[in-house]
C-alpha positions in Angstrom: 34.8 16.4 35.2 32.0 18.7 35.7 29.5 19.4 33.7 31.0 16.6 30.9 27.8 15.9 29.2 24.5 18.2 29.4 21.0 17.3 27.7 19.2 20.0 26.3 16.5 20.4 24.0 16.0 23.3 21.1 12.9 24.7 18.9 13.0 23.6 14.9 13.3 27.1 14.3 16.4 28.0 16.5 17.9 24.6 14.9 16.8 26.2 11.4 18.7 29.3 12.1 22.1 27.5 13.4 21.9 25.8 10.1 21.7 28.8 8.7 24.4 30.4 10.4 26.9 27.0 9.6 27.2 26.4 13.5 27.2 22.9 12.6 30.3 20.6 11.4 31.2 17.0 10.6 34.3 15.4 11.4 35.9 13.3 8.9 35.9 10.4 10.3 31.6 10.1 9.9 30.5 8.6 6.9 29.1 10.8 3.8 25.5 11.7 3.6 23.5 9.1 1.9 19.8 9.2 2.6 18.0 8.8 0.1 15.4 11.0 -1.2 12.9 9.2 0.6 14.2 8.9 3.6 14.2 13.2 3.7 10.4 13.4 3.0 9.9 10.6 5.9 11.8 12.7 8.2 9.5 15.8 7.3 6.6 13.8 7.8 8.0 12.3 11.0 8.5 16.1 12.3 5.4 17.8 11.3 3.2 14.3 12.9 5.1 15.5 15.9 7.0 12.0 16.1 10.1 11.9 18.2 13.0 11.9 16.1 16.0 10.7 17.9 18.6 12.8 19.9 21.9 14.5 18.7 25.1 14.2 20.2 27.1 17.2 20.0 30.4 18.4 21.4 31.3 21.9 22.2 33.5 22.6 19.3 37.1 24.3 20.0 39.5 25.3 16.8 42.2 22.7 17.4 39.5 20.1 17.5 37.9 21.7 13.7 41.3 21.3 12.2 41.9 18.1 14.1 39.0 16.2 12.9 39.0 17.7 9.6 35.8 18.9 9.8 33.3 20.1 7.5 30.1 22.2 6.8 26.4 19.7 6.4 26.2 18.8 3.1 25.4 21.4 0.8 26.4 24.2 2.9 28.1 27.1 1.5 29.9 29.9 3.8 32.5 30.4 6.0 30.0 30.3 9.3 30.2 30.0 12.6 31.2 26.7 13.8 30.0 25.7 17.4 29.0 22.1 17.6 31.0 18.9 16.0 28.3 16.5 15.4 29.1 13.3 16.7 25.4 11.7 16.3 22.6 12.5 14.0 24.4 13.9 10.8 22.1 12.0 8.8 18.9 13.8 10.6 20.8 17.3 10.8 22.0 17.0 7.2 18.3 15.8 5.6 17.0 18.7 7.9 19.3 21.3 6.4 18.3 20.0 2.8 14.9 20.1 2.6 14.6 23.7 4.9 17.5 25.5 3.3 17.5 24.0 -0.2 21.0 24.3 -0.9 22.0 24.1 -4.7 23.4 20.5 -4.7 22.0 17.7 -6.2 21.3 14.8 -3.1 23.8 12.5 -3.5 24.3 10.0 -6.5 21.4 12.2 -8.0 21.6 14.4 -11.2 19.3 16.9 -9.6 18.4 19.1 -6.8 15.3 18.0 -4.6 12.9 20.3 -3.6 10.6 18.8 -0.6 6.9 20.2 -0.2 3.8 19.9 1.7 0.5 19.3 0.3 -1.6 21.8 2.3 -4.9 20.0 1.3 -3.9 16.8 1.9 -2.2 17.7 5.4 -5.5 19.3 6.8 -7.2 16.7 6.2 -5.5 14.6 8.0 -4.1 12.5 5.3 -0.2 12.4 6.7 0.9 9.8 5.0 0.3 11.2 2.1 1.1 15.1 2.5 4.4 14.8 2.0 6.4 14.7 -1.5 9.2 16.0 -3.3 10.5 17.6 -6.6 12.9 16.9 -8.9 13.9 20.3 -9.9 13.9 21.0 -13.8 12.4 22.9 -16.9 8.9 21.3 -16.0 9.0 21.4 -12.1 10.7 25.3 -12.2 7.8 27.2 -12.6 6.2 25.0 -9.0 9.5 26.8 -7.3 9.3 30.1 -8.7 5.8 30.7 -9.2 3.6 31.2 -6.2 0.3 31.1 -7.9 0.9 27.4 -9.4 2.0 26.6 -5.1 -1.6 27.8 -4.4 -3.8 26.3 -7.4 -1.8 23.0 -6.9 -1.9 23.4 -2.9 1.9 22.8 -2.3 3.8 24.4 0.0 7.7 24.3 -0.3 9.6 23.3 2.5 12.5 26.1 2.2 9.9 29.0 2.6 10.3 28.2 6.5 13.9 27.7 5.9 14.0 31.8 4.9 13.2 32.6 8.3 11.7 36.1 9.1 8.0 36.7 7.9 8.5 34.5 5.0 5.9 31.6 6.3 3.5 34.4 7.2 3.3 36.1 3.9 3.4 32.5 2.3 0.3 31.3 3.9 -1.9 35.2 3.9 -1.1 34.8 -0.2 -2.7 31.6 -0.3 -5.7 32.7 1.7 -6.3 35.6 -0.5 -5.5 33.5 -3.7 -8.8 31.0 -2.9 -10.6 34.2 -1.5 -10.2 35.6 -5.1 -11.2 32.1 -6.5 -14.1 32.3 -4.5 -15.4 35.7 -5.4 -15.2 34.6 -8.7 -16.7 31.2 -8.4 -19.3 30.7 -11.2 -21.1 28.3 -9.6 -21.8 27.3 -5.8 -19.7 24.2 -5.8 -16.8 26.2 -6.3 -17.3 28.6 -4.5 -17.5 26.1 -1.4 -14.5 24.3 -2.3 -12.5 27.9 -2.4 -14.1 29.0 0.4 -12.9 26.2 2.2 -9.0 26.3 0.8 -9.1 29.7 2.3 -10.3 29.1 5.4 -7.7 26.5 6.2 -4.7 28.7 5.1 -4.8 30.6 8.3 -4.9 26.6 10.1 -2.5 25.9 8.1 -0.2 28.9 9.2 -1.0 28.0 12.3 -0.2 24.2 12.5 3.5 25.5 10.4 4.1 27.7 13.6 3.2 25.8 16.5 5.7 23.2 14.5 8.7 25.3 14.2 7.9 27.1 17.5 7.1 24.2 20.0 8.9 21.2 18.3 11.7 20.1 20.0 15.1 18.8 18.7 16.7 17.0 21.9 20.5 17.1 22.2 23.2 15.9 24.4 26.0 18.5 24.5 30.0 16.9 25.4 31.8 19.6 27.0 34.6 21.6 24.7 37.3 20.1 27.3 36.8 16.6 26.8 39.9 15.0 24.9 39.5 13.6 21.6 40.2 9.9 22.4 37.2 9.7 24.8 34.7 11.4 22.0 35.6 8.7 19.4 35.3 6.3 21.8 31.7 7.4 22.5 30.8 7.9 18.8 32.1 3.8 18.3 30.2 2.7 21.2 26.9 4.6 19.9 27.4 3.2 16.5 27.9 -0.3 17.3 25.5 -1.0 20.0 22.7 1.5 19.3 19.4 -0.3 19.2 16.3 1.6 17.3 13.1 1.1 19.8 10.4 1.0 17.0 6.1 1.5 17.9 5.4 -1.0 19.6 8.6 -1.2 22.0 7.6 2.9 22.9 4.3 2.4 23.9 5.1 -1.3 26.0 7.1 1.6 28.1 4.8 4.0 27.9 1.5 1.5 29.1 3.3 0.2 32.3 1.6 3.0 34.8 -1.4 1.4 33.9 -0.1 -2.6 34.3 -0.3 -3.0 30.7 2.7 -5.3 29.9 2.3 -5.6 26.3 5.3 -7.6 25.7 3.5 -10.5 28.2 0.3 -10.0 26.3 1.8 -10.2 22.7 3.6 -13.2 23.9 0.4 -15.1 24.3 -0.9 -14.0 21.4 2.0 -14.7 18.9 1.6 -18.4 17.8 -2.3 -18.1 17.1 -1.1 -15.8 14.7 2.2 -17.2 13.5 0.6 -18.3 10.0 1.7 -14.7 9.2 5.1 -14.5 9.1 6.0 -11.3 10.0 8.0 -9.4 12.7 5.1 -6.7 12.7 2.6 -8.5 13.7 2.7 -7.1 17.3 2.3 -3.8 15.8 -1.1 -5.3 13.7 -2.6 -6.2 16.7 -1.8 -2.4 17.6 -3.1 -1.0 13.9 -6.1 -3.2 14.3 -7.4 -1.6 17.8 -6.8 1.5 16.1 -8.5 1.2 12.7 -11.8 -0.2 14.9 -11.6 2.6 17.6 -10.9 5.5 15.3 -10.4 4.4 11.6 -6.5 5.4 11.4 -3.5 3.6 11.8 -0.4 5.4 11.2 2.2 5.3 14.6 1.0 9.1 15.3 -2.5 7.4 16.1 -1.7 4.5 17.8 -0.4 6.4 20.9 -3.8 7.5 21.6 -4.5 4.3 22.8 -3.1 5.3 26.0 -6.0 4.3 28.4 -7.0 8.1 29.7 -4.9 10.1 26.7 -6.6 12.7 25.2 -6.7 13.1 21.2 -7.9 16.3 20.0 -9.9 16.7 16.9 -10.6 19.4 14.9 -14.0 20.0 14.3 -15.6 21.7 11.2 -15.7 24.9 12.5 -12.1 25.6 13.4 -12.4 24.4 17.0 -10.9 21.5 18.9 -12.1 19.3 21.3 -10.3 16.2 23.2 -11.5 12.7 23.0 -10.3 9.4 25.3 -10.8 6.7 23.0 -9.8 4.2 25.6 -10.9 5.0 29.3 -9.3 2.3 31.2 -7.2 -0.5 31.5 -9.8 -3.3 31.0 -11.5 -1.5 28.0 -7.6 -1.5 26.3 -7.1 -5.3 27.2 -10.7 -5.8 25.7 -10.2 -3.8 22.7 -7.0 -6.0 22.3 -8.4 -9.0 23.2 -11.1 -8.1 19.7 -7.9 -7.4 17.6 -6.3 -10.4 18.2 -9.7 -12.5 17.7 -10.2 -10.2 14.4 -6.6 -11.6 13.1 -7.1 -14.9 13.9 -10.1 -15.5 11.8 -9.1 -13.8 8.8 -5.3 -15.8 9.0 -8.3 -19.0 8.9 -10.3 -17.3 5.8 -7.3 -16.5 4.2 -5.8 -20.5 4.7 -9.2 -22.5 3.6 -8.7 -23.2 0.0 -11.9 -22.9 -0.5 -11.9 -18.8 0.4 -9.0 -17.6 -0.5 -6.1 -20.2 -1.1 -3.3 -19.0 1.2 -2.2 -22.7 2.0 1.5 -21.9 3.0 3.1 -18.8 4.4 4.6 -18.1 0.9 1.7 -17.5 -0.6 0.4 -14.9 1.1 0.1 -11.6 -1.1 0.4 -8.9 1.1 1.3 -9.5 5.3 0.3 -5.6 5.4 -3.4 -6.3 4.1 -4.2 -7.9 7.1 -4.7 -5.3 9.8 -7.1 -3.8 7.3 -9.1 -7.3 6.5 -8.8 -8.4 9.8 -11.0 -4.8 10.7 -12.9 -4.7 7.8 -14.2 -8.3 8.6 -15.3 -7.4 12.0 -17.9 -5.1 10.5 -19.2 -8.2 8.0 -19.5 -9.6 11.6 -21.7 -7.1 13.1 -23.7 -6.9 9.7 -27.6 -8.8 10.4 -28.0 -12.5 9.4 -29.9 -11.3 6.3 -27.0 -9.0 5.6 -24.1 -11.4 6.1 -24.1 -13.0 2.2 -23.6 -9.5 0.8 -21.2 -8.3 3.2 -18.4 -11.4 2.7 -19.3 -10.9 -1.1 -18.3 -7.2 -0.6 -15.2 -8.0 1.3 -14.2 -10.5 -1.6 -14.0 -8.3 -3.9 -12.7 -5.7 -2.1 -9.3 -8.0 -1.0 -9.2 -9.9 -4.9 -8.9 -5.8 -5.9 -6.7 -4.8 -3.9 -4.8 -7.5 -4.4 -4.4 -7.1 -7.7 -4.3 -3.5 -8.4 -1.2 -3.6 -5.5 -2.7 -1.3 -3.4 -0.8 -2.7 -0.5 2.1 -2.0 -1.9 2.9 1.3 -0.3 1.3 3.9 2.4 0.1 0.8 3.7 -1.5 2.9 7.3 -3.5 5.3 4.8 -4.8 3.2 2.5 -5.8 0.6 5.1 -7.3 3.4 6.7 -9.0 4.7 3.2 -10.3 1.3 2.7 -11.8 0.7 6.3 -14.0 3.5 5.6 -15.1 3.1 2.4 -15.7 -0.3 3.3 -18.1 1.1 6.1 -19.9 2.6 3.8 -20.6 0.0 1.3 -21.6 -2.4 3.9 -24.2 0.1 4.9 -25.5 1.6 1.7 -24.9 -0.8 -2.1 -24.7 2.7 -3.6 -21.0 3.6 -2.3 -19.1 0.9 -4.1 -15.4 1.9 -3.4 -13.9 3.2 -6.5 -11.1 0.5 -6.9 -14.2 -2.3 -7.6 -15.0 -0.6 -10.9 -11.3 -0.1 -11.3 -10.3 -3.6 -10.8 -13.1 -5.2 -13.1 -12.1 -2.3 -15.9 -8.3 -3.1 -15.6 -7.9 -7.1 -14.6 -7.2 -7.8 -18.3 -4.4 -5.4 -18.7 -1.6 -7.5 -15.7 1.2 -8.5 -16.7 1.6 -12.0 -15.5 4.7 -12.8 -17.7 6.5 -10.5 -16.0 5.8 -11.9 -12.5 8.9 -13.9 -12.0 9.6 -13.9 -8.5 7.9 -15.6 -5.5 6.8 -14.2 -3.6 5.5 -11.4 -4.9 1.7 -10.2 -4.8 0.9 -11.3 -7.8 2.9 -13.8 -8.0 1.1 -15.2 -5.1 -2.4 -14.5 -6.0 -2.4 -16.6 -9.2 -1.0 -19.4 -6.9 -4.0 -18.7 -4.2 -6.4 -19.1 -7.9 -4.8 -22.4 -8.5 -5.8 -23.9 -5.1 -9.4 -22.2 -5.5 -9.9 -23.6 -8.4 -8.9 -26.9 -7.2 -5.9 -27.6 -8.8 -4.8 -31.8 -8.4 -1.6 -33.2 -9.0 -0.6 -34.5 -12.8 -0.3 -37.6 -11.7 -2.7 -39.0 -9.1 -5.6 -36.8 -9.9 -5.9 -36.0 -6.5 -6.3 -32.4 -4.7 -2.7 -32.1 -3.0 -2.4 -32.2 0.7 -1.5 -28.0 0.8 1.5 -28.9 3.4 3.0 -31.2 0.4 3.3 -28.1 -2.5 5.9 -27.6 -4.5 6.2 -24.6 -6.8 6.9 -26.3 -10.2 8.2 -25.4 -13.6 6.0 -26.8 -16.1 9.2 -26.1 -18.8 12.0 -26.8 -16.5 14.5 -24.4 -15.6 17.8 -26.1 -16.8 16.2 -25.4 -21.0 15.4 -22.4 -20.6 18.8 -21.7 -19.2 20.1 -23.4 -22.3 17.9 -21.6 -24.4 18.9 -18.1 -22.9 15.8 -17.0 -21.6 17.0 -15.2 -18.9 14.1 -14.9 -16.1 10.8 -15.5 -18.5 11.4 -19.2 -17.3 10.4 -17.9 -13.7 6.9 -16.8 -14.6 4.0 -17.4 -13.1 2.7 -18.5 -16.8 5.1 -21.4 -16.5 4.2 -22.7 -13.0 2.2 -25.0 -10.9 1.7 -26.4 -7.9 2.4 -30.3 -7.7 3.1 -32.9 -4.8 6.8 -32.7 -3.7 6.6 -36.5 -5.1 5.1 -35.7 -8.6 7.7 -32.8 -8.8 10.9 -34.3 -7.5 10.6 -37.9 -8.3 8.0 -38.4 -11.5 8.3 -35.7 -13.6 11.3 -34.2 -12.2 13.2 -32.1 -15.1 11.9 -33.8 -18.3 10.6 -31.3 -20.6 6.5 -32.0 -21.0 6.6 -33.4 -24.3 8.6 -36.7 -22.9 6.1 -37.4 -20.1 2.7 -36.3 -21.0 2.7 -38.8 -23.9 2.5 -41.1 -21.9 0.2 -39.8 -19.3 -2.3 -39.5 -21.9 -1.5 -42.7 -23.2 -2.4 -44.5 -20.2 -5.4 -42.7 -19.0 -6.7 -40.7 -22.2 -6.7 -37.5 -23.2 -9.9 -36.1 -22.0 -8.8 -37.4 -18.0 -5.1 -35.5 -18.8 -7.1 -32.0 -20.2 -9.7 -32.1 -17.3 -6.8 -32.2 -15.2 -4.3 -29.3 -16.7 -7.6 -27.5 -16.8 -7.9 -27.0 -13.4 -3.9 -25.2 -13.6 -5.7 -23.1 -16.1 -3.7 -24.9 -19.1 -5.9 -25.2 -22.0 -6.7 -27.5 -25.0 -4.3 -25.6 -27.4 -1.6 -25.0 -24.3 -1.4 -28.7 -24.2 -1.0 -28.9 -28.1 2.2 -26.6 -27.5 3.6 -28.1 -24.8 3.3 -31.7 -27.0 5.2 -30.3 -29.7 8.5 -32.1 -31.2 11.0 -30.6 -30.8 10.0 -28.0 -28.6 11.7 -24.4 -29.5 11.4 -20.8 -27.8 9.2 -19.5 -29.7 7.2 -22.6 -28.5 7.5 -21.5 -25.5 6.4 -17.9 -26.5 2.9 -19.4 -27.9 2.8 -21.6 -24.5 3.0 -18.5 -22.5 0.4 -16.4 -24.2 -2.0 -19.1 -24.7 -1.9 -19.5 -20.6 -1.7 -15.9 -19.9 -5.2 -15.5 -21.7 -6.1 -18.3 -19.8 -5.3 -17.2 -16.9 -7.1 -13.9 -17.5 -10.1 -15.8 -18.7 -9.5 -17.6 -14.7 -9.6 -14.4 -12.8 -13.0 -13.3 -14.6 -14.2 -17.0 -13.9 -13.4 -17.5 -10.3 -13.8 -13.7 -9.2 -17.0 -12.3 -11.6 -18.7 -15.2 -13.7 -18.3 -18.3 -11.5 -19.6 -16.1 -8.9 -16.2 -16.0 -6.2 -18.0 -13.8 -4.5 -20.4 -16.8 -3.2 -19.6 -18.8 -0.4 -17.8 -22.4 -1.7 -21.2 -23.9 -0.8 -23.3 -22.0 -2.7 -20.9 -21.5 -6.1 -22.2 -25.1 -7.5 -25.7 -23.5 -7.1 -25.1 -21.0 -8.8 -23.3 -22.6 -11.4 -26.0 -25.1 -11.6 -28.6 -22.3 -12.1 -26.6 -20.5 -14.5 -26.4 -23.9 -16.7 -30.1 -24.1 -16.0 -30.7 -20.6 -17.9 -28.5 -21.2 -20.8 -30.9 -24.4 -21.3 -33.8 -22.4 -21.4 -32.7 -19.7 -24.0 -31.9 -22.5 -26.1 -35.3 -24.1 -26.1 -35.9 -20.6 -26.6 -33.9 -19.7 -29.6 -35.1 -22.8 -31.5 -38.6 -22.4 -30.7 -38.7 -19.1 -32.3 -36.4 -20.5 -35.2 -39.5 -23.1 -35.9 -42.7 -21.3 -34.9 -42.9 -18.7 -33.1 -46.3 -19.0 -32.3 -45.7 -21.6 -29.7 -44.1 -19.2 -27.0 -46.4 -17.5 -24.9 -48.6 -14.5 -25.6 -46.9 -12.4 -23.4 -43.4 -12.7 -24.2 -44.2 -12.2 -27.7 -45.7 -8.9 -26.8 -42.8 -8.2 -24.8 -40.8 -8.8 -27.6 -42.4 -6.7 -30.1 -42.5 -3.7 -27.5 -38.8 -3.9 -27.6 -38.9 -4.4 -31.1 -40.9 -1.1 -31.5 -39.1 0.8 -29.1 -35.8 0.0 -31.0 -37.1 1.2 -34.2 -38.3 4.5 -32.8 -34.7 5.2 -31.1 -32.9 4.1 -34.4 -35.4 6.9 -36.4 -34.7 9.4 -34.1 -30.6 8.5 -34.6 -30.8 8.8 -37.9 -33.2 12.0 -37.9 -30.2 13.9 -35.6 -27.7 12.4 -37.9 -29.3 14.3 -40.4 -29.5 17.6 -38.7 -26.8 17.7 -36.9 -23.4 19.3 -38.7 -20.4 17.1 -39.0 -17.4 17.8 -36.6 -13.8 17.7 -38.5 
């Protein structure tokens, strides 16, 4: 038959406009929309990166086939329309697309409310993708985002269904927000703000002009079955798609797209893959990718990687409005190079990460985050290019900056922008002890605040990182004494898990306050599921309590922990005061290892310090009680120094209490 099956491709804004016009339908036998909310704003983000986003399969739509089919409008359409194409592949794409431009008034599916989706205009010109994109449940609170245009300009956010209106809708959208921060500039009291307006206004009209080259250049590809195939041979085709369709992902896209320039990456990865299998991950041949990236242009999100492309240009957007095109990879060699780095960059953090000594990731299950490591493995490759006298610093920096982000989560989600966020700022502070990223402060203000009763699944990041702190601070096994080979772990409940079934504590027996590592052998075959209070008798018995302590001290189980664990009979609300007990001892562990025990320090120099710091608190004791006795045996000039501070605090506590009595009493 000729002329069975013809590709095609179509503009987002001639795709809009079918939408709007109901040319689209979907046969009854395709399954119900049911993306979730999500999975629209990805899409968005996907179109406006200019990502391909799959290709439809549509046939040529003929009445008998409608009422055949029993086919419907997308989802949320309203209108009799003008059915042309049944859509055979892609309904979940076409339907997202016609939600989040034409905003039908339908709550998404299993939802109680409509979604309205949005672009941050701010956060989209500068380049921050991966974060541009959002959405809006709508009610009383978010109504006044949807119907007022002056709280879309003072909070920067576009909505989506503005383009959706067709006509001059977009244009007027975006010459309103220009003249909004215009105004807001002209009234500016002060020059910062003025800037900052100035600024918002100048990128409406780039912003207006990145929204039109989208829904003006972007193309929708389509393959279109002719009206005169029969019916049997289209369901055929939508089984076959549907049961043997394979989704290439990054890294599959650009192994096709490097061939021209003999770059097999498949061949290359291969070689790569078991110096780096510590990480167990299926993404770790895109790393390698996001690696190159963050050290060739500081982003790693897929829209990046394709640049590169030995010889493909990226352009830029300088401050002024202009563009210009730069080739960050110029040839073959320089990519296999730069790859070469990446992998090299990997390698040595999945060996930082492993030494117990570091960071205690002694098994695969105990890393916290797989998606960290792009951004460590980059970020140590600058400590690397720091000078010798430099280097101490640097891997101090870098400490803290993984222990945060670890902690605060950070890795959680947008993992490309954040990595990229963090690369930076890391830049920075490796350069210049003045621009400490913010999370440091923000880790050392909130550490105390985690919830570690609730972490009650392994695997977790959390979860993990208390397990890392138990191998750096050197945990050993209950019963030899001995620092466990790492291979030979097991994950132990220190109140076993059969009582606390009994005892109906649903998964507060899982937490990370009530577990340890211990040797396979001490786990399975010693202790095994005898609550503490039948075995640690003994233990103490035979080799005294101060050996016993000194070794549950090091699993960060204190004096009064132990006291609890010994008690006769042992209750839940024993268990309760076991848990709090170690969860403040735990806490009091993170400030240890990571701020007063100095983590920060390589493991060679932490005894140092620890030995200096014991050295001090010596001193101010001979101190102390040489002032207590006579003070006239310390030397001349610290007793001057002394009574200048003593001086200086008297004149600060009369001028208090002078502006105390002056100043009138707020109520």
């Amino acid at each position: 038959m000729k002329d069975a099956q013809k590709p095609d491709h179509v503009s987002l804004n001639t795709l809009i406009g079918r939408m709007r016009e109901g040319r689209f339908v979907i046969p009854d036998f395709q399954r119900e929309f049911e993306w979730a909310p999500w999975d629209i704003r990805d899409l968005m983000r996907s179109i406006f990166s200019d990502y391909y986003i799959g290709s439809l399969l549509l046939w040529k739509a003929k009445d008998q086939n409608i009422k055949l089919l029993a086919c419907e409008g997308l989802y949320g359409y309203r209108g009799g329309g003008s059915p042309e194409y049944i859509v055979l592949d892609g309904q979940q794409r076409l339907t997202a697309m016609h939600y989040a431009f034409l905003a039908p008034d339908i709550p998404l599916p299993n939802r109680a409310k409509r979604a309205i989706y949005f672009i941050h205009v701010d956060k989209f010109m500068a380049g921050e993708t991966d974060e541009a994109f959002g959405y809006e449940w709508l009610s009383k609170k978010s109504r006044a985002l949807i119907d007022s245009q002056d709280v879309q300009f003072e909070r920067h956010v576009f909505p989506l269904p503005v383009i959706g209106k067709g006509g001059f809708e977009l244009y007027k959208w975006v010459e309103a927000y220009g003249n909004f921060w215009k105004a807001k500039a002209d009234a500016a009291d002060t020059d910062e703000e003025r800037a900052i307006a100035e600024t918002h206004a100048t990128n409406a009209s780039a912003f207006g002009e990145e929204m039109r080259e989208t829904i003006e250049q972007y193309q929708i590809s389509h393959i279109e079955l002719d009206r005169e195939i029969g019916v049997e041979k289209v369901c055929d085709i939508f089984t076959q798609i549907n049961s043997k369709g394979v989704q290439l992902d990054v890294f599959d896209l650009l192994n096709a797209l490097m061939k021209p320039n003999d770059i097999q990456l498949k061949h290359m990865y291969r070689e790569a893959r078991d110096r780096l299998s510590f990480i167990d991950t299926p993404k770790m041949n895109v790393y390698i990718l996001q690696v190159m990236s963050i050290l060739r242009q500081s982003y790693c999100s897929p829209k990046y990687l394709y640049f590169l492309q030995p010889g493909v240009e990226k352009p830029v957007r300088l401050p002024d409005g202009t563009r210009r095109q730069d080739v960050l990879v110029g040839s073959t060699e320089e990519f296999v190079a730069l790859w070469d780095q990446a992998v090299n960059a990997l390698e040595r953090v999945i060996e930082l990460l492993r030494h117990p000594q570091e960071y205690g990731v002694v098994g695969q299950a105990y890393i916290p985050y797989a998606s960290i490591v792009p951004a460590f493995a980059a970020i140590n490759t600058l400590v690397a290019a720091q000078p010798s006298n430099k280097q101490l610093s640097a891997r101090r920096k870098v400490r803290l900056w993984y222990w945060a982000s670890v902690f605060l989560t950070r890795y959680s989600s947008s993992v490309e922008s954040t990595a990229a966020r963090d690369f930076t700022a890391m830049r920075e502070w490796l350069g210049n002890d003045e621009a400490k990223p913010v999370l440091i402060d923000e880790f050392a203000h909130s550490y105390r605040n985690l919830d570690l009763r609730s972490e009650v699944k392994r695997g977790s990041s959390i979860y993990s990182a208390i397990f890392n702190l138990f191998v750096l601070a050197g945990a050993r096994d209950w019963m030899t004494g001995d620092v466990p080979r790492y291979g030979d772990l097991d994950d132990h409940h220190i109140v076993p898990a059969w009582w606390g079934r009994e005892n109906n504590l649903g998964t507060a027996i899982n937490s990370i306050l009530n577990r340890s590592p211990l040797t396979s052998d001490t786990n399975r075959n010693v202790i095994r599921e005898k609550l503490p209070n039948e075995y640690l008798p003994e233990l103490i018995a035979e080799n005294g309590e101060t050996t016993v302590l000194a070794i549950l001290e090091s699993h960060f189980i204190s004096k009064a922990a132990l006291k609890i664990l010994l008690r006769d009979p042992f209750t839940p609300d024993d268990y309760e005061d076991f848990l709090a007990e170690r969860h403040r001892t735990l806490l009091d562990g993170i400030e240890n290892l990571l701020i007063k025990e100095r983590l920060d320090l390589p493991p060679n120099l932490r005894q140092l310090d620890a030995e200096i710091e014991g050295i001090e608190l010596g001193l101010r004791k001979v101190i102390v009680s040489a002032v207590e006795n006579d003070p006239s045996h310390l030397p001349r000039h610290l007793l001057d120094n002394a009574q200048q501070r003593i001086q200086r605090a008297l004149r600060k506590t009369r001028r208090l209490t002078l502006s105390d009595m002056t100043t009138p009493k707020a109520f």
